[in-house]
BALOBA-1460 file (C-alpha; in Angstrom, 3 decimals):
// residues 153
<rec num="1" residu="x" x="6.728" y="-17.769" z="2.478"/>
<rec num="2" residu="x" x="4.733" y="-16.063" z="5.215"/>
<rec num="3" residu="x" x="6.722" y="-16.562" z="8.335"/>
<rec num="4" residu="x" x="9.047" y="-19.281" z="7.306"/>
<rec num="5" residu="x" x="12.801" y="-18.452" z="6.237"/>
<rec num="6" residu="x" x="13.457" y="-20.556" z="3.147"/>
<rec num="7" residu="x" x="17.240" y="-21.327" z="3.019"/>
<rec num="8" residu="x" x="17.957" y="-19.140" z="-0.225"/>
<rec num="9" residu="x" x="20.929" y="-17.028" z="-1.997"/>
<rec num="10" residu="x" x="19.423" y="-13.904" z="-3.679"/>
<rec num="11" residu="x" x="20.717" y="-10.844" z="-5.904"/>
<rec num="12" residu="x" x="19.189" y="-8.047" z="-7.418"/>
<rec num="13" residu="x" x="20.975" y="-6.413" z="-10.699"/>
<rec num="14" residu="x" x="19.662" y="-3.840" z="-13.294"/>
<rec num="15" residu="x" x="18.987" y="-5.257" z="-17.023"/>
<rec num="16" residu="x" x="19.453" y="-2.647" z="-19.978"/>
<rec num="17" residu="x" x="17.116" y="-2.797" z="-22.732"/>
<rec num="18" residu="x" x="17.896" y="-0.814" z="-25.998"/>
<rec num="19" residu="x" x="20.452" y="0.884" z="-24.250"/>
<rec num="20" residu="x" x="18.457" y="3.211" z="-22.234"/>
<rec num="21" residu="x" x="15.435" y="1.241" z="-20.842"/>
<rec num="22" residu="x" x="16.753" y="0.469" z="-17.088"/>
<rec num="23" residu="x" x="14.829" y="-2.583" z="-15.422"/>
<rec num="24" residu="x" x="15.200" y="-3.358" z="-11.769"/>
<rec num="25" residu="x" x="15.718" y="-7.724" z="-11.492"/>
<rec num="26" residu="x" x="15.661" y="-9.671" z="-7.955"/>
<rec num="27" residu="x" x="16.797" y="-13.479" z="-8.404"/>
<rec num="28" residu="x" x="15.915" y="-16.025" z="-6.279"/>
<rec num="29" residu="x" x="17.465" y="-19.526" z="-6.200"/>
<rec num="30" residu="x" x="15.996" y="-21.552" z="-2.893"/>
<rec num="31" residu="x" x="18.529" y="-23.988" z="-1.564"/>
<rec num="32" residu="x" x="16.559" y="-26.505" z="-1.578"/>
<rec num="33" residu="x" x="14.315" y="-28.748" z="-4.490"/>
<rec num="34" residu="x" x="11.468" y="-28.886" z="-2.527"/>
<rec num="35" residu="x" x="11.447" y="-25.338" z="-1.804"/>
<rec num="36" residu="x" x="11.497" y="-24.219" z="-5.414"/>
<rec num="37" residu="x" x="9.055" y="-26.823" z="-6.286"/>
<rec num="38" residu="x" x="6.829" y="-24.743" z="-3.962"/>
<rec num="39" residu="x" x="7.897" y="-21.428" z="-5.063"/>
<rec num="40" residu="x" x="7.339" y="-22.529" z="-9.099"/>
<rec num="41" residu="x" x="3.795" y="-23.406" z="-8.366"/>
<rec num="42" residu="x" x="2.860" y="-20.525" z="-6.383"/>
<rec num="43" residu="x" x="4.323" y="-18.542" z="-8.649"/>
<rec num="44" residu="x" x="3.017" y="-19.644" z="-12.137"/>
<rec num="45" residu="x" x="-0.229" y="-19.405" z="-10.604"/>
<rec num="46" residu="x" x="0.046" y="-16.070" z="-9.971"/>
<rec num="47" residu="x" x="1.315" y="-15.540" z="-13.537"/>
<rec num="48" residu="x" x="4.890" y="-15.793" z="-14.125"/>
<rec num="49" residu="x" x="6.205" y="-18.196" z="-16.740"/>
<rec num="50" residu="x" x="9.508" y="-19.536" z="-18.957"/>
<rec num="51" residu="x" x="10.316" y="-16.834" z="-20.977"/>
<rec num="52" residu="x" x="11.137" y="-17.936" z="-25.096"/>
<rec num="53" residu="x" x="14.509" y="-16.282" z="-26.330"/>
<rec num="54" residu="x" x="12.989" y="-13.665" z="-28.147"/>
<rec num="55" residu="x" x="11.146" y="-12.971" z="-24.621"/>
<rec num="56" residu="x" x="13.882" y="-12.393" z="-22.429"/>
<rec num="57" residu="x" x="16.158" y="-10.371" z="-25.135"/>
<rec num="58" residu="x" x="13.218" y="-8.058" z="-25.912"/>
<rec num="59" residu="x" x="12.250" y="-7.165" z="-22.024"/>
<rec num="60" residu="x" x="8.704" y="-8.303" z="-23.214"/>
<rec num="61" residu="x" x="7.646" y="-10.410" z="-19.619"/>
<rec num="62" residu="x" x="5.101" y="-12.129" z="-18.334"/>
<rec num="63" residu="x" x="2.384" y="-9.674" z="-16.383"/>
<rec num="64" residu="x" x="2.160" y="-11.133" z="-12.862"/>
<rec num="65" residu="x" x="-1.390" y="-10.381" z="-12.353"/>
<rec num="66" residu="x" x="-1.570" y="-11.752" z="-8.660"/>
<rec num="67" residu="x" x="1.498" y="-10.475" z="-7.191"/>
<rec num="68" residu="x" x="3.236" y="-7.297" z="-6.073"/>
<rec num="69" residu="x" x="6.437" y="-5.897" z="-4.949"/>
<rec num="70" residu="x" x="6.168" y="-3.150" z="-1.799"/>
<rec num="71" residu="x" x="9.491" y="-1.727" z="-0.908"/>
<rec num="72" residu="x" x="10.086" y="-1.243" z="2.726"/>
<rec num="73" residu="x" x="12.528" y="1.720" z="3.957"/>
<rec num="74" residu="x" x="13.296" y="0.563" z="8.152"/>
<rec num="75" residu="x" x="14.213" y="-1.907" z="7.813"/>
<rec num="76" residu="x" x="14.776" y="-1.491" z="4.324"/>
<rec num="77" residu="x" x="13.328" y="-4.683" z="2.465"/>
<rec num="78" residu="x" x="11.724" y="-5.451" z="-0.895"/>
<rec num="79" residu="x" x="8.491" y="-7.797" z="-0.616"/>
<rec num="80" residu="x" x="6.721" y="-9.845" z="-3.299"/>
<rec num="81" residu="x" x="2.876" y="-10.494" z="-1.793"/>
<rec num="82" residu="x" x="1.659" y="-13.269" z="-4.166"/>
<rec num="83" residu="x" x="-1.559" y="-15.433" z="-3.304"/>
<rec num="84" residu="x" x="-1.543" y="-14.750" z="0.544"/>
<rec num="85" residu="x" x="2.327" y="-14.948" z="0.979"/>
<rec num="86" residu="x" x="5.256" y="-13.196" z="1.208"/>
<rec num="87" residu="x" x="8.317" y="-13.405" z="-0.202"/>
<rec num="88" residu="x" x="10.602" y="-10.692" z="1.611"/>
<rec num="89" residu="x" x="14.370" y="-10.166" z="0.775"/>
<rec num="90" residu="x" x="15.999" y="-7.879" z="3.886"/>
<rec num="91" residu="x" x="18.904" y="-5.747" z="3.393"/>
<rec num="92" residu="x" x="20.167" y="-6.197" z="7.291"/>
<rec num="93" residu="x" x="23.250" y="-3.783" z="6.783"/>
<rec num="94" residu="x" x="22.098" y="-1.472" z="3.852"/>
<rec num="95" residu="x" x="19.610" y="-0.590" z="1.301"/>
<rec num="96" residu="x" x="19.284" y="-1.444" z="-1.689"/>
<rec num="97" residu="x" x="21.771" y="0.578" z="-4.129"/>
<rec num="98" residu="x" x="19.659" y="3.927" z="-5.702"/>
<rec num="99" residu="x" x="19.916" y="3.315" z="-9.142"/>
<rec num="100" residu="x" x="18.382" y="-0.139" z="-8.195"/>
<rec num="101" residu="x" x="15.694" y="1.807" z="-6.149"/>
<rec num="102" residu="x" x="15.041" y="4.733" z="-8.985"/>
<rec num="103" residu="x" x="14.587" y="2.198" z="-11.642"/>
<rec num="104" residu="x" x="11.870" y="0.445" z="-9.690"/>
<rec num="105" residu="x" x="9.817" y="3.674" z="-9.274"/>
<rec num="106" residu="x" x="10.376" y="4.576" z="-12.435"/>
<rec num="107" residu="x" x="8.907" y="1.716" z="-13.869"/>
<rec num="108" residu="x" x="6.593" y="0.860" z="-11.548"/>
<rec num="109" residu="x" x="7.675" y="-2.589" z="-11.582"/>
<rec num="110" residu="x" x="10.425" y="-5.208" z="-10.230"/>
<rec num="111" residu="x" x="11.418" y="-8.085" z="-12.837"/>
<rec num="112" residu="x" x="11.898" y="-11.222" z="-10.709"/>
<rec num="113" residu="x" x="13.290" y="-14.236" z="-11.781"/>
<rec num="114" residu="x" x="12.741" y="-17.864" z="-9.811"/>
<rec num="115" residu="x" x="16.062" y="-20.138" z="-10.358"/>
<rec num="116" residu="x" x="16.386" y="-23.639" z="-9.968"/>
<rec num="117" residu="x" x="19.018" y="-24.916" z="-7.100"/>
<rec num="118" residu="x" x="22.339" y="-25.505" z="-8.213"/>
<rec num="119" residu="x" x="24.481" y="-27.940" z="-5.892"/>
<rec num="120" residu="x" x="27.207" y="-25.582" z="-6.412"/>
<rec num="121" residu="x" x="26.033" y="-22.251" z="-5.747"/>
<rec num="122" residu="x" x="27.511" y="-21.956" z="-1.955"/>
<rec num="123" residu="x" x="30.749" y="-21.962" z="-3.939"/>
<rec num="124" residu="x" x="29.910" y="-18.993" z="-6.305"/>
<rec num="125" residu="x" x="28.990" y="-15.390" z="-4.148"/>
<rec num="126" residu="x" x="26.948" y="-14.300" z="-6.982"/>
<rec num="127" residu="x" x="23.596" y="-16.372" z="-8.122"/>
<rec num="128" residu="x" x="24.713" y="-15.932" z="-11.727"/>
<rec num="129" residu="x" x="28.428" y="-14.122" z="-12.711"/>
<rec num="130" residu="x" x="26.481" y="-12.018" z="-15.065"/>
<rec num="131" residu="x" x="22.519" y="-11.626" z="-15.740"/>
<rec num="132" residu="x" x="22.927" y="-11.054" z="-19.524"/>
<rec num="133" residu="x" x="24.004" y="-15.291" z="-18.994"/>
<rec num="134" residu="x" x="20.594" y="-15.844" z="-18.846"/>
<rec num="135" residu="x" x="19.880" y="-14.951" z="-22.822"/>
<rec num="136" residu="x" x="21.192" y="-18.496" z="-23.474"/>
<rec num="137" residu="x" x="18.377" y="-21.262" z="-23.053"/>
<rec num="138" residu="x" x="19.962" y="-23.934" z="-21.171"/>
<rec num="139" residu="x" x="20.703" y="-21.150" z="-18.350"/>
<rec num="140" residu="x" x="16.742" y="-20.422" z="-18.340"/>
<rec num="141" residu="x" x="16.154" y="-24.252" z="-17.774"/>
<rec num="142" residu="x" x="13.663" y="-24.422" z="-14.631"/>
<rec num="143" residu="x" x="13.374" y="-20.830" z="-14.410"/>
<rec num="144" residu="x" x="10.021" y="-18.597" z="-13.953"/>
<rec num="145" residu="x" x="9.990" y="-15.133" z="-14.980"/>
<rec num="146" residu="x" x="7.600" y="-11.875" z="-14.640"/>
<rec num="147" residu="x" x="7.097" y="-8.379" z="-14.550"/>
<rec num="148" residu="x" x="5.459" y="-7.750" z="-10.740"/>
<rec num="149" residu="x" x="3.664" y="-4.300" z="-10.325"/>
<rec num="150" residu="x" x="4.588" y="-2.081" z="-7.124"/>
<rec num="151" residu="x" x="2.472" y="-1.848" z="-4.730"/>
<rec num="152" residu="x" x="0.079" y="1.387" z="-4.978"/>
<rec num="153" residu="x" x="0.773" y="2.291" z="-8.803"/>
């Protein structure tokens, strides 16, 4: 949020629809209940929502009407604005990787994904080992999805 630092792990991957539709993701899992508890109803306000099975293996996501992503170049960042907040993930030693980068402008859109804490994610260095995990239900449990338009297209 806005001028807080929520203790969080993030990642940001590329999903491959069809075998030639690249989509830019960026997960978020807050450290803390409370935090996503915050995060889930800000965000399903602003439009994101579970995604169904056939949902998620299709690429067909929720529209999130009241938010959008600006990327940021110095320092290079990538920003979700939804309903007066921000949500900013900072890259303090790099950028984030070009194919990551093209995909978003391409598209014109970020696919972000809210996940639930997990007691032992400080153990794992990746949020998830692999984002194609998430097909499965039970890994969805307590997440919110949604397509998020750039900011200026």
């Amino acid at each position: 949020m806005t001028g807080a630092a929520i203790p969080s792990r993030w990642q940001i991957d590329i999903l491959v629809y069809e075998e030639e539709y690249s989509y830019p993701v960026l997960l978020l899992q807050p450290g803390r209940p409370e935090d996503h508890r915050r995060l889930l109803g800000l965000l399903a306000r602003a439009g994101l929502a579970a995604a169904t099975t056939w949902e998620w293996q299709h690429g067909f996501w929720p529209l999130a009407a009241g938010c959008e992503v600006a990327l940021a170049e110095g320092p290079a960042a990538v920003t979700v604005h939804v309903g007066g907040h921000s949500l900013t993930v900072g890259f303090e030693f790099a950028e984030p990787p070009p194919p990551w980068l093209a995909a978003a402008r391409r598209q014109r859109q970020v696919l972000f994904v809210l996940l639930p804490p997990r007691p032992h994610a400080a153990d794992d260095a990746l949020i998830i080992d692999d984002v194609s995990r998430l097909v499965l239900p039970a890994e969805r449990g307590g997440c919110l999805v949604g397509a998020i338009p750039l900011a200026g297209h």
